[in-house]
Structure formats: structure tokens, C-alpha cells
VEXMAR-744601 format. One record per residue (C-alpha): residue number from 1; x, y, z; residue in three letters. Coordinates in nm, 3 decimals, decimal comma, m for minus. Example, Ala and Ser with C-alpha at 12.3 -4.5 7.8 and 13.67 -1.06 7.14 Angstrom:
<recs>
(1 (1,230 m0,450 0,780) "ALA")
(2 (1,367 m0,106 0,714) "SER")
</recs>
This chain:
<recs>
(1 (0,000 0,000 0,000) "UNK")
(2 (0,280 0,283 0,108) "UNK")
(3 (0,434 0,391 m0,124) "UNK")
(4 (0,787 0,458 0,063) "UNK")
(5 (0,965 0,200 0,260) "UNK")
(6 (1,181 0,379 0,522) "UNK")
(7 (1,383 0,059 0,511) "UNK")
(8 (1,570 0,145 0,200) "UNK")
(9 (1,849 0,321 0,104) "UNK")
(10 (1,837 0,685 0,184) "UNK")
(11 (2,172 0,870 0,096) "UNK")
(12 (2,413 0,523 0,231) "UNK")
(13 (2,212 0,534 0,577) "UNK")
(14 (1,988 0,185 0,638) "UNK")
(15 (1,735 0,122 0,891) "UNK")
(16 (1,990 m0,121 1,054) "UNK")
(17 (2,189 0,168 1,069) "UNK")
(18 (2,030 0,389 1,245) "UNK")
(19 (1,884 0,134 1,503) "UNK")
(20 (2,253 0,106 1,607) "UNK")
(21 (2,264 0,418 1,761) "UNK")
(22 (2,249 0,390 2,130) "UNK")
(23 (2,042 0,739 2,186) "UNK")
(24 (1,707 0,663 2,049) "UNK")
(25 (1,515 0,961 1,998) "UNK")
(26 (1,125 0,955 2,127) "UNK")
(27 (1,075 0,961 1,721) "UNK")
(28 (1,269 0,654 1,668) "UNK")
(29 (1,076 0,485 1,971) "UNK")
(30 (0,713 0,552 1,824) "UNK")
(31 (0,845 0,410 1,498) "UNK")
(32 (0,960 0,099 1,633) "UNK")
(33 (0,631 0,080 1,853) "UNK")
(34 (0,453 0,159 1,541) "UNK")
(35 (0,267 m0,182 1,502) "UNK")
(36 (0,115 m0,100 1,883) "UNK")
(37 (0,053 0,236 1,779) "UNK")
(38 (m0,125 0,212 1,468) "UNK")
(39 (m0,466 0,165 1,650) "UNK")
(40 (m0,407 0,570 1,776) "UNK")
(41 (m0,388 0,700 1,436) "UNK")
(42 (m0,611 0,661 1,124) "UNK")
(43 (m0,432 0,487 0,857) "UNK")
(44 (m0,752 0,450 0,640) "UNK")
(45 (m0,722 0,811 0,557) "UNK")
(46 (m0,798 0,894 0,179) "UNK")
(47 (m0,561 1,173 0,102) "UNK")
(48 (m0,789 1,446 m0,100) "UNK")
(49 (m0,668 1,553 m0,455) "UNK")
(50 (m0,491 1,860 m0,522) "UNK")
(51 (m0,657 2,177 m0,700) "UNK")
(52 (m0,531 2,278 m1,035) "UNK")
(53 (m0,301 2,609 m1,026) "UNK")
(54 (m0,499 2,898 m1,184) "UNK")
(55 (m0,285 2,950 m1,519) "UNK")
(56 (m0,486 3,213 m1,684) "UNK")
(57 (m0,294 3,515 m1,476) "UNK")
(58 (0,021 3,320 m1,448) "UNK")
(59 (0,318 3,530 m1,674) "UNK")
(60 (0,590 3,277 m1,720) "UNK")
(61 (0,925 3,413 m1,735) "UNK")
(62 (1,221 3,334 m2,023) "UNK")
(63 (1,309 2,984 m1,983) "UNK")
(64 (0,957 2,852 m1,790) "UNK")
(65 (0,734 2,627 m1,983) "UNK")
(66 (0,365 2,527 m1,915) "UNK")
(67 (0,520 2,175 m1,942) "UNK")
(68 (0,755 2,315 m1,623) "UNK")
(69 (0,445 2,396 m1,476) "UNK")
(70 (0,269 2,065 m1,518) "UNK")
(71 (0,589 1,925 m1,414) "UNK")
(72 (0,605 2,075 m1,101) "UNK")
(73 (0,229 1,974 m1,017) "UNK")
(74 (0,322 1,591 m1,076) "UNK")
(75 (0,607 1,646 m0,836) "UNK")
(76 (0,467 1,861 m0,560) "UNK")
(77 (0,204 1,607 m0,557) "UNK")
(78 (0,399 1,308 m0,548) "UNK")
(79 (0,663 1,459 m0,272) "UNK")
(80 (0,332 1,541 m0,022) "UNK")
(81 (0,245 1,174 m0,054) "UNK")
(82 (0,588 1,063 0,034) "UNK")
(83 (0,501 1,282 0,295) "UNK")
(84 (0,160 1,167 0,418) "UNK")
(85 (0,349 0,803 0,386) "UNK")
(86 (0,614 0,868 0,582) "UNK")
(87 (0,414 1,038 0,893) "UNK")
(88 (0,127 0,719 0,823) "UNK")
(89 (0,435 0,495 0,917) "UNK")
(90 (0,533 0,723 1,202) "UNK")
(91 (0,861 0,789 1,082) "UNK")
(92 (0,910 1,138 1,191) "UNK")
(93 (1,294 1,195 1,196) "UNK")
(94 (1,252 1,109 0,764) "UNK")
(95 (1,084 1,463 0,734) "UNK")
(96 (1,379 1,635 0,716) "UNK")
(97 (1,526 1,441 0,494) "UNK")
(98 (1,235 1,418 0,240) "UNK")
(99 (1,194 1,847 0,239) "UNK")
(100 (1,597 1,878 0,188) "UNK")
(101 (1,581 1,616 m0,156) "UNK")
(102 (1,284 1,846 m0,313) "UNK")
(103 (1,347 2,181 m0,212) "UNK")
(104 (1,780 2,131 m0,202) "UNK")
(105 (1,823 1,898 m0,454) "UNK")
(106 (2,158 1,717 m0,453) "UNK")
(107 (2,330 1,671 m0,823) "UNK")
(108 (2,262 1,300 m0,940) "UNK")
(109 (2,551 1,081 m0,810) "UNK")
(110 (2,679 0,814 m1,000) "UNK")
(111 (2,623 0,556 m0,668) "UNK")
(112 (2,223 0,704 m0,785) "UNK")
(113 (2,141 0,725 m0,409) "UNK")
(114 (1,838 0,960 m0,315) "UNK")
(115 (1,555 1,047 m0,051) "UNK")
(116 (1,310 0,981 m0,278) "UNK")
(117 (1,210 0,628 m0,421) "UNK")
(118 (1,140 0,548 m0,753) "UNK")
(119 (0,848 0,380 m0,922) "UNK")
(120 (0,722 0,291 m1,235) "UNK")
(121 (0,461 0,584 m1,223) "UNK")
(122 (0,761 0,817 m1,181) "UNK")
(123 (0,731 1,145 m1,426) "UNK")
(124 (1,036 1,162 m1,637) "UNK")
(125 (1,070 1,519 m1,554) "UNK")
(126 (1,294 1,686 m1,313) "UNK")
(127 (1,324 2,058 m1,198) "UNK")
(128 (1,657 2,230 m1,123) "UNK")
(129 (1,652 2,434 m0,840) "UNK")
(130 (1,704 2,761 m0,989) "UNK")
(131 (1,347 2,645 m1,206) "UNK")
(132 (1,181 2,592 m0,906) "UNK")
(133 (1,281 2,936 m0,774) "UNK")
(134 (1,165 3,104 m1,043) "UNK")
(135 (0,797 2,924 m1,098) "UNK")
(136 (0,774 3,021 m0,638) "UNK")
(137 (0,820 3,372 m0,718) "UNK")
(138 (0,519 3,333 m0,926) "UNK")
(139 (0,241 3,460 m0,730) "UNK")
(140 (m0,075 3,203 m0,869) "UNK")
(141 (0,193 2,880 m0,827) "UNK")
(142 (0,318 3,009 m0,464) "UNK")
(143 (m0,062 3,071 m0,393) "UNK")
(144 (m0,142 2,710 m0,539) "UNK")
(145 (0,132 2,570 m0,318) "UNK")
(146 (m0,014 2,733 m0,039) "UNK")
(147 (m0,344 2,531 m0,082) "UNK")
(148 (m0,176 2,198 m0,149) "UNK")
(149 (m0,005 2,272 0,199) "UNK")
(150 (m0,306 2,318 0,368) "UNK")
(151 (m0,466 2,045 0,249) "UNK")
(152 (m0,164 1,794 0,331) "UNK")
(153 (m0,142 1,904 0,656) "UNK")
(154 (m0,486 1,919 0,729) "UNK")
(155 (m0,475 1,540 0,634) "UNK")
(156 (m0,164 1,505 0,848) "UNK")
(157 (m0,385 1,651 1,161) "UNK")
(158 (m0,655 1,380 1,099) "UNK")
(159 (m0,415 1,115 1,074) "UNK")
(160 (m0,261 1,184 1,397) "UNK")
(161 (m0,480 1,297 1,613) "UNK")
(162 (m0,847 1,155 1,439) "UNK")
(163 (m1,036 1,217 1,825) "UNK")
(164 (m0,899 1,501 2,043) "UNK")
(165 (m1,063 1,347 2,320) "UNK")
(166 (m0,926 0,973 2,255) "UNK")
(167 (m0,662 0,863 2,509) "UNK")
(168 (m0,339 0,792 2,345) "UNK")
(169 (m0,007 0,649 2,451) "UNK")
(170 (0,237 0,960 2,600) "UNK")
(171 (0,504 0,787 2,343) "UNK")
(172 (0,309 0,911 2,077) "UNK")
(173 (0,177 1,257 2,214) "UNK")
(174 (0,543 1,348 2,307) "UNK")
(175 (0,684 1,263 1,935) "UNK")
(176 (0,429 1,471 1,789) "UNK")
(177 (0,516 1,781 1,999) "UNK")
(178 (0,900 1,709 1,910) "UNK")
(179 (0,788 1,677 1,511) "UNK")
(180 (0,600 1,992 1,549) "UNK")
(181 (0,887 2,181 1,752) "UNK")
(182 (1,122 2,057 1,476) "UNK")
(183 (0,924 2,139 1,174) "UNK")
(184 (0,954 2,514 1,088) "UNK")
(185 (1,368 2,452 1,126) "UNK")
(186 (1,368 2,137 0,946) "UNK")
(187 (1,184 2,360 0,618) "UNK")
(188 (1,401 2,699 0,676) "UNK")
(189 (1,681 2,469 0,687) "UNK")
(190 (1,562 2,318 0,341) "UNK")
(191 (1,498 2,660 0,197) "UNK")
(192 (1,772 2,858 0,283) "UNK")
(193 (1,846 2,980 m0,067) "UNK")
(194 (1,576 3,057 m0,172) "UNK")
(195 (1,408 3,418 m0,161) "UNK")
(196 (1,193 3,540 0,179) "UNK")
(197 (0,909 3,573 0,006) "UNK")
(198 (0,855 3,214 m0,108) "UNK")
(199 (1,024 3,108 0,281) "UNK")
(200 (0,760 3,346 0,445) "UNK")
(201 (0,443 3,168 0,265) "UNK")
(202 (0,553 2,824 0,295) "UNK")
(203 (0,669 2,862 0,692) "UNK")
(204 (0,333 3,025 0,755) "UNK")
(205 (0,168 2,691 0,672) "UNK")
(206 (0,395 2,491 0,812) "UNK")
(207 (0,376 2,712 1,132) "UNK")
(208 (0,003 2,688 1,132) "UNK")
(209 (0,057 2,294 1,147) "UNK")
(210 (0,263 2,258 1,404) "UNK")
(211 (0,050 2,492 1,642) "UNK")
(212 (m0,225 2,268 1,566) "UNK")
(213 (m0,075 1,932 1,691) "UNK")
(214 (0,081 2,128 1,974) "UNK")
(215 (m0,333 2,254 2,037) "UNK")
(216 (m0,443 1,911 1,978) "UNK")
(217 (m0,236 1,732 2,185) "UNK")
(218 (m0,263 1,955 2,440) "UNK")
(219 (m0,651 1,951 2,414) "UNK")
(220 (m0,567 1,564 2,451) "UNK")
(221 (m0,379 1,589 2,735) "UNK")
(222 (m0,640 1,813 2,933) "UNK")
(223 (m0,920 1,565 2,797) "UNK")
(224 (m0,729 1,282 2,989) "UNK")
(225 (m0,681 1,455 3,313) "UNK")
(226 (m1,017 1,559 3,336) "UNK")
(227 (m1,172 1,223 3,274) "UNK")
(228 (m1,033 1,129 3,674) "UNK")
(229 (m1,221 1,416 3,786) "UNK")
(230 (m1,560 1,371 3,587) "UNK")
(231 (m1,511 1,013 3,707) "UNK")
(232 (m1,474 1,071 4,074) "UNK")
(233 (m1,828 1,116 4,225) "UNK")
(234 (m1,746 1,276 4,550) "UNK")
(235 (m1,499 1,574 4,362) "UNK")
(236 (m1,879 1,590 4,145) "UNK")
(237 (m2,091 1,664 4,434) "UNK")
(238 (m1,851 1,921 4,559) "UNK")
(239 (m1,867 2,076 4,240) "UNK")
(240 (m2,266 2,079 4,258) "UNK")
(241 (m2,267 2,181 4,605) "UNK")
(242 (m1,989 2,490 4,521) "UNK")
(243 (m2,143 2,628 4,219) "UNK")
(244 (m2,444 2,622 4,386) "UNK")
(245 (m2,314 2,958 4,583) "UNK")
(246 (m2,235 3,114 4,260) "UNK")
(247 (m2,431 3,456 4,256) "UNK")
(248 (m2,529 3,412 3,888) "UNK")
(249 (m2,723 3,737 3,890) "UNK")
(250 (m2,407 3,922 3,981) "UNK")
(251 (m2,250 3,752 3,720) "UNK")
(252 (m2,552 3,777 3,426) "UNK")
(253 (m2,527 4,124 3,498) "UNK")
(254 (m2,172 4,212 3,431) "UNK")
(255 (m2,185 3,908 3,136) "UNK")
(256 (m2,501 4,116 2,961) "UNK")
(257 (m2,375 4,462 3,027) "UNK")
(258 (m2,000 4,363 2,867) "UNK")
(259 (m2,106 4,114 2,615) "UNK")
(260 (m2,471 4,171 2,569) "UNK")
(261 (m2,561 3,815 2,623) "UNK")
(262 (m2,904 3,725 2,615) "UNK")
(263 (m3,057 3,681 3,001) "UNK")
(264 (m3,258 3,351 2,831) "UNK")
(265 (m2,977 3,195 2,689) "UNK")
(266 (m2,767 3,249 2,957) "UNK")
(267 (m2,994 3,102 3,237) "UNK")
(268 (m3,051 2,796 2,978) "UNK")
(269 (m2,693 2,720 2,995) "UNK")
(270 (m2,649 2,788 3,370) "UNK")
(271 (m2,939 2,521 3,433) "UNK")
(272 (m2,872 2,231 3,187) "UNK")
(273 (m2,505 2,292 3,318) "UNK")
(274 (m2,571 2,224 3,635) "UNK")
(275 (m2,862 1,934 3,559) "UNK")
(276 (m2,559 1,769 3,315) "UNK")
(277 (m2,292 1,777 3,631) "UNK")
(278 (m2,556 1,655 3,860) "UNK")
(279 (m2,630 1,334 3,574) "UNK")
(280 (m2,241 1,266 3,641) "UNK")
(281 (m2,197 1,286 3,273) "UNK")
(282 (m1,915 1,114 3,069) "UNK")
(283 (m1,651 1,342 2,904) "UNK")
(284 (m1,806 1,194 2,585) "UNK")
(285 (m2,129 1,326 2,723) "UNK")
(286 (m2,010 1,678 2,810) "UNK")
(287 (m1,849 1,714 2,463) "UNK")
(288 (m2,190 1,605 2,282) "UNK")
(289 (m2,344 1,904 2,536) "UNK")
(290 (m2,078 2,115 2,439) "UNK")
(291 (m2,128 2,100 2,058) "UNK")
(292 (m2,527 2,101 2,120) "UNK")
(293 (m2,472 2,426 2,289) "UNK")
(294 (m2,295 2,568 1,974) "UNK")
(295 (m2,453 2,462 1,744) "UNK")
(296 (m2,747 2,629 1,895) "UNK")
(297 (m2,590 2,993 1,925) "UNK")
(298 (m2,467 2,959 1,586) "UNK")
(299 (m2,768 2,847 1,428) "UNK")
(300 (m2,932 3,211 1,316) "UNK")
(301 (m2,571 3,294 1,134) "UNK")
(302 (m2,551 2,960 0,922) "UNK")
(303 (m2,483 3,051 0,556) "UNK")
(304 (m2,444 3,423 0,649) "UNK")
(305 (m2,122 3,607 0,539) "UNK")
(306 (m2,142 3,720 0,902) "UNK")
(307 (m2,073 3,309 1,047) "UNK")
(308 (m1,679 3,337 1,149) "UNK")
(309 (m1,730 3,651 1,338) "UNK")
(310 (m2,000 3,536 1,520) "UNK")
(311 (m1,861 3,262 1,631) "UNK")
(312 (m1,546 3,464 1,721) "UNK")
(313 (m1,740 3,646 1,913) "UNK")
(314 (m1,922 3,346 2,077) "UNK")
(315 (m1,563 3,252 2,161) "UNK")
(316 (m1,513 3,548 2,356) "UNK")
(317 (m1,842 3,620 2,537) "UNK")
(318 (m1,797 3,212 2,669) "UNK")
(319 (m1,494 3,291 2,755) "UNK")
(320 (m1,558 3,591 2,982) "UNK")
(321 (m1,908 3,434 3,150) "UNK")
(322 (m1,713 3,158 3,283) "UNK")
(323 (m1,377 3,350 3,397) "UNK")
(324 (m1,684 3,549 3,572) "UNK")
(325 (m1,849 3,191 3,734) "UNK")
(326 (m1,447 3,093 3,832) "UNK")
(327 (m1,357 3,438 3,954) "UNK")
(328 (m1,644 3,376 4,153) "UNK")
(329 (m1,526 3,035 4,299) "UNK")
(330 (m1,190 3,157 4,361) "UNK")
(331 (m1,328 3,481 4,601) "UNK")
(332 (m1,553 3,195 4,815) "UNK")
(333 (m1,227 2,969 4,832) "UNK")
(334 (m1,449 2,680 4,656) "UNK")
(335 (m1,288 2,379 4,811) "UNK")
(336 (m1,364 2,240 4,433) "UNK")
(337 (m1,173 2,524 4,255) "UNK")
(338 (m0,867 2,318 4,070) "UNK")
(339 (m1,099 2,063 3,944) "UNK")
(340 (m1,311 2,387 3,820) "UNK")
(341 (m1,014 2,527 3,681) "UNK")
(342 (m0,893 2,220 3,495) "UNK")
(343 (m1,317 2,144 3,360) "UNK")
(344 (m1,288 2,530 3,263) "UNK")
(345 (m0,942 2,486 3,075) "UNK")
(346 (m1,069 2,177 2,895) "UNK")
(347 (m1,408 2,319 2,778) "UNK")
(348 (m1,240 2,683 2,654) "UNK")
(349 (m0,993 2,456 2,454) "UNK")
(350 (m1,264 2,250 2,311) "UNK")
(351 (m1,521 2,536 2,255) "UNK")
(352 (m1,246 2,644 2,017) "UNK")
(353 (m1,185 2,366 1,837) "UNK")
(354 (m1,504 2,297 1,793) "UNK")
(355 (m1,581 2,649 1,681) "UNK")
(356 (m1,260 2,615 1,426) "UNK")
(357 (m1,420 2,333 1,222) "UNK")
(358 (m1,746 2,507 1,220) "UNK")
(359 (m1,555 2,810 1,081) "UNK")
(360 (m1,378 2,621 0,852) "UNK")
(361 (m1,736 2,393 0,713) "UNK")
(362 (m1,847 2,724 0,623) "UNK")
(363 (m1,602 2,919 0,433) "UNK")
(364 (m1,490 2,592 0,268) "UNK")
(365 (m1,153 2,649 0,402) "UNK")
(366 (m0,938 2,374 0,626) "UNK")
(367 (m0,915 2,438 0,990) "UNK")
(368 (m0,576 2,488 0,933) "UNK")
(369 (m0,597 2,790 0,707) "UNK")
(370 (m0,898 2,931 0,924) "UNK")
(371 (m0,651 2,949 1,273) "UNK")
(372 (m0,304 2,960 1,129) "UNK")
(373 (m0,227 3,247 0,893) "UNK")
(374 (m0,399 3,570 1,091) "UNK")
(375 (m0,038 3,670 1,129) "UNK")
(376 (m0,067 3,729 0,766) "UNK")
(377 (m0,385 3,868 0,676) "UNK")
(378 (m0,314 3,888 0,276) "UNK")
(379 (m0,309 3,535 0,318) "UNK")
(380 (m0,681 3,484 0,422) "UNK")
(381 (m1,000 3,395 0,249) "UNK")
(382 (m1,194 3,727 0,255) "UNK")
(383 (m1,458 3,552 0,429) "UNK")
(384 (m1,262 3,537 0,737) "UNK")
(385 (m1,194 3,856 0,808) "UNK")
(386 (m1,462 4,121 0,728) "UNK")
(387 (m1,353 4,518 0,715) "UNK")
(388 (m1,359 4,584 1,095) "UNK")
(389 (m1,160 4,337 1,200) "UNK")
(390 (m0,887 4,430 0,951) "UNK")
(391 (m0,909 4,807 1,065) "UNK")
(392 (m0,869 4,644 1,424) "UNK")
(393 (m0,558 4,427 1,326) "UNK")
(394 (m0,397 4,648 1,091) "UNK")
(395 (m0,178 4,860 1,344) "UNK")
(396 (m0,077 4,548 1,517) "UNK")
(397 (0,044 4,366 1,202) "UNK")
(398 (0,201 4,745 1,054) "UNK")
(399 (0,422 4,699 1,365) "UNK")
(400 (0,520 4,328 1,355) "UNK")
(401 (0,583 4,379 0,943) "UNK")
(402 (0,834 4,659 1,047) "UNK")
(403 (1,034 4,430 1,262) "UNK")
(404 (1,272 4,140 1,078) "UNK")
(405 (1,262 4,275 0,753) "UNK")
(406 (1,314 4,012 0,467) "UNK")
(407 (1,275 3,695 0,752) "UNK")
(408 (1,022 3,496 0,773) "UNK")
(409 (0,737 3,539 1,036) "UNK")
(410 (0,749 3,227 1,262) "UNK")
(411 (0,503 3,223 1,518) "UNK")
(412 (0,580 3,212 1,895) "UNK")
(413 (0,564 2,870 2,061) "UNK")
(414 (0,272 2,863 2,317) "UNK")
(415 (0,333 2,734 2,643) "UNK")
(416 (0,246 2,346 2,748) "UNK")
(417 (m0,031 2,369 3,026) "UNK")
(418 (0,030 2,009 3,052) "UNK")
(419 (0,342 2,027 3,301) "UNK")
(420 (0,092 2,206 3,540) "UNK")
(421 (m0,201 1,980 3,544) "UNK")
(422 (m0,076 1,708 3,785) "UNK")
(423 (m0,046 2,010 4,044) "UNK")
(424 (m0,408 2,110 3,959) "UNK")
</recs>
């Protein structure tokens, strides 16, 4: 079925070879736990086919060809599903390797050794580098590439991480957040001669990937920790018996004068709330309430142009009501306040991945390109952003465009909440 055998030849090194290194990375561990860990990942995934570049407003320059550019769809395509094989098989620490033979190409040796393997479906064509340089800097192929990206590494998200809520080995979770951590180097590394531009674009995907298995795995690990709580009937009833205390009406009122939430649909959620943590729900059950709960709020905006900032506003009025309810908790010394605070942690984080997909179903975009590229707002579907947020953003991203001239934006690593949870 895969199409690349890690086992073979890749520039003289062998997979006996590198098993004989005493310092096994975590990477090298999930790969030769792979069998076990199969059952975590989804390796029925159907890998989506690839839009056609738009040629009509493409100028090519002296010495590019349409055949250069059909050429360079054949092998864009063919490297991301070397890719998506490669990360099916778990065999993260190839990566690096695979974006160095297309983007650095090595001249042909006479031993013929090379990263990539070789097939009878193979397209006779090759692309020197200075080609592929030249066909980036044109803006309709870099903005194709950009939506081939997305769409690989959308389908590398689902493979890896197909339920957020899903226990999974910490073998696995910890060798995706090293892949992630090591991807943005791994491609600047690959691309370091070629212009910022073309660097800028492609490390904004690849950015926007890793933040979302570092997200998801997070999500994961929160999911996890909370199950002992939601599990534990006595830390339940002190829950019950502390939000009981809560002076909602203190908090509806500041929630409705800041946000303008509605005093109906705030009560609802207060009571079936309460009713669903007195049922001593399932964290399968809470997430089923939780999606219930937007798809209701969301429901008057479906197929409006308005949809993603409603729900980005959704996102923040949730978020404020309940740092209200644990502000609350935390003034009346709730004896039940770090359970609270890890329930509240776990819901905000799902709320917005829920809210991401929902974003993403309706402007027909992948999650991926709905969270990751805001850094780069020239980048984004023009559904996303309508003219008031832009006005909003546009003196912060003025200021951050001033700074590293010519480099490419990589975005800031978030911190991992999960080092804290035990203490919680």
C-alpha cells in the first residue's frame, strides 16, 4: 500500500543503521512501537486531490514552460504523498530528509542514491533548483502551493490525532510535539536559498501545522486529566454543592452589560449545566453538550457572510461568562476550585476547536488555514476577516511587518499547560 519503505536506502544510511545508535530519539521509539501504535492514528485516511493552479494570470518568465508547470504539479504532488506516507508509518525523523531532496536537490551521483524512491509511475521530468525558484516567485503557483499545503497538513492533523478526546499512549503525544517543535527549522533549513518571500508563505503553513498538533495534543492531554475528575463522584458533588453559591445574577449582569448576552440563553446554559454535572456525565457526554450548545448559538448565522465573526465572538463572550463563574469560585475559596479550573481549561480549549471546524465547514476552508495564517492577513479567504476586523488588526500587524525585515514570520511557541495539570 505505502508507497515509501523507510527501510531502504536513503543517501548510504539503512534502517539497521540507524537502530545502532544507542540514543534513540522519542521519534525513533514511536516508529519501532509503530505496530502498537497504529490503532491511535487513522491509517484509512484517503488523502484528497490537489486543485489545479490557476494558469490564466500566471506570466511565465524566459526559460519557464507550461510543461515546467505541469511538471512541477506531478512532483509537488507526489513529494506530499511521500510525505503523508512517511508520517502514516510514524517515521518522523525522515521529514527532514524528504523536504531537503525536493526543495535542495543534490546533483545526481553516480552511486544514484536519493531520498526519494522510484516507481514505475515516476514522471520523467525533473526541476533544477534555480526552475523551481523562479515558478515560487510566481504569485498564482506560490498561492497554489499554499493550498496543497493546507490540504496535506490538514490530512496530516486527521491522521494523527483523528479524536482530540481519545486517550493515546504519552510515546506518541510526546513525538508529535518534538515533530512539530522541529518542523519550521527542518523547512528553513531546506529553503535557505531561496528568496523570503517564497520562505515566508511556505513557513506560515507549516507554522500553522505545528501549532495545531501542539493545540491538539494539548486539548488531549487536558481531555485525559479531566476524565479522573468527571469520574470521581465525590470531587462531582462538591462541584454541585460549590457552584451552587455562585451569585449568577451578579454575574448575568456584568456578562449582559460587557457582552450583551441574552438573560434567556444564559440562564438555559447555567441550568442544563448544572442538571448535566448533577447526571455525572461522561466526558463523551459533556463534549456532545458542548457541541449542542454551539450549534445552537450559531444556528441564526448559518450561511451568512457574518458566520466566522460570530462565532469569534461566541468565543469570547464564553470565555468571559465563565472567567466570571471561576472568579467567583476563587473569592468563596471553593474547596472544588482546581478541578473547576482544569473542567474550565478543557471546555475553553474544546469550545475552540469545535468552533474552528465550524468556521472552517463554512467558508470551505481547512481548519488549518482558518486558525493559522492571521499573522498574515493577505493570506486569508476574505470571508474570514470582514472590514472591521482588519481596521482592528492592521496597526498590530504594521508593527510586527516593520520588525525582521526580509525573515520569515514564525510564530511564537505557546506554552504546554500540561506540566501544570498534575499540580491542579
Amino acid at each position: 500500500k505505502f508507497r515509501y519503505r523507510p527501510a531502504q536506502k536513503i543517501d548510504g544510511m539503512t534502517e539497521s543503521g540507524s537502530n545502532s545508535n544507542l540514543h534513540t530519539t522519542p521519534e525513533q521509539s514511536v516508529a519501532a512501537q509503530s505496530q502498537h501504535h497504529q490503532q491511535f492514528i487513522d491509517v484509512t485516511h484517503v488523502f484528497p486531490e490537489f486543485p489545479d493552479p490557476d494558469l490564466r494570470n500566471i506570466l511565465l518568465q524566459e526559460g519557464v514552460t507550461l510543461n515546467d508547470v505541469k511538471t512541477l504539479q506531478i512532483l509537488y504532488r507526489r513529494h506530499c504523498e511521500v510525505t503523508l506516507d512517511v508520517v502514516m508509518n510514524l517515521q518522523f525523523h525522515y521529514i527532514e530528509k524528504l523536504w531537503q531532496s525536493f526543495w535542495s536537490p543534490k546533483t545526481p551521483s553516480s552511486d544514484g542514491s536519493t531520498a526519494l524512491p522510484s516507481s514505475d509511475e515516476e514522471h520523467e521530468g525533473t526541476l533544477p533548483k534555480d526552475k523551481l525558484i523562479t515558478l515560487c516567485k510566481n504569485e498564482p503557483i506560490l498561492k497554489w502551493m499554499r493550498n496543497c499545503d493546507h490540504i496535506l497538513y490538514q490530512a496530516l492533523v486527521e491522521i494523527l490525532i483523528p479524536d482530540v478526546l481519545r486517550p493515546v499512549p504519552s510515546t506518541l503525544t510526546q513525538a508529535i510535539r518534538n515533530f512539530a517543535k522541529s518542523l519550521e527549522g527542518w523547512l528553513m533549513n531546506a529553503m535557505s536559498e531561496f528568496p523570503p518571500q517564497i520562505v515566508q508563505t511556505k513557513v506560515g503553513v507549516v507554522s500553522a501545522f505545528a501549532q495545531t498538533l501542539r493545540r491538539y495534543t494539548s486539548l488531549n492531554h487536558l481531555a485525559q486529566a479531566a476524565r479522573a475528575v468527571l469520574q470521581n463522584t465525590s470531587q462531582i458533588n462538591q462541584m454541585l454543592s460549590d457552584l451552587n453559591r455562585v451569585d449568577f445574577a451578579n454575574v448575568q449582569e456584568q456578562a449582559s452589560w460587557v457582552c450583551q448576552c441574552e438573560e434567556g440563553v444564559v440562564q438555559k446554559l447555567e441550568q442544563d449545566f448544572k442538571l448535566t454535572l448533577q447526571q455525572q456525565s461522561s466526558l463523551d457526554q459533556w463534549a456532545s453538550w458542548l457541541d449542542n450548545v454551539v450549534t445552537q448559538v450559531l444556528k441564526h448565522h448559518e450561511g451568512s457572510p457574518s458566520f466566522p465573526k460570530a462565532a469569534r465572538q461566541f468565543l469570547l463572550k464564553w470565555s468571559f461568562y465563565s472567567s466570571m463563574v471561576i472568579r467567583d469560585l476563587t473569592l468563596r475559596s471553593a474547596a472544588s476550585f482546581g478541578s473547576f479550573h482544569l473542567i474550565r481549561l478543557l471546555y475553553d480549549e474544546y469550545m475552540f476547536y469545535l468552533v474552528e471546524h465550524r468556521v472552517a465547514q463554512a467558508t470551505g476552508e481547512t481548519p488549518i488555514a482558518v486558525m493559522g495564517e492571521f499573522g498574515d492577513l493577505t493570506s486569508l479567504s476574505p470571508t474570514l476577516l470582514d472590514k472591521d476586523d482588519i481596521s482592528d488588526l492592521g496597526s498590530e500587524v504594521d508593527t510586527d511587518s516593520r520588525v525582521h525585515v526580509g525573515e520569515p514570520v514564525v510564530k511564537r511557541e505557546r506554552s504546554d499547560p500540561g506540566q501544570s495539570l498534575q499540580e491542579i
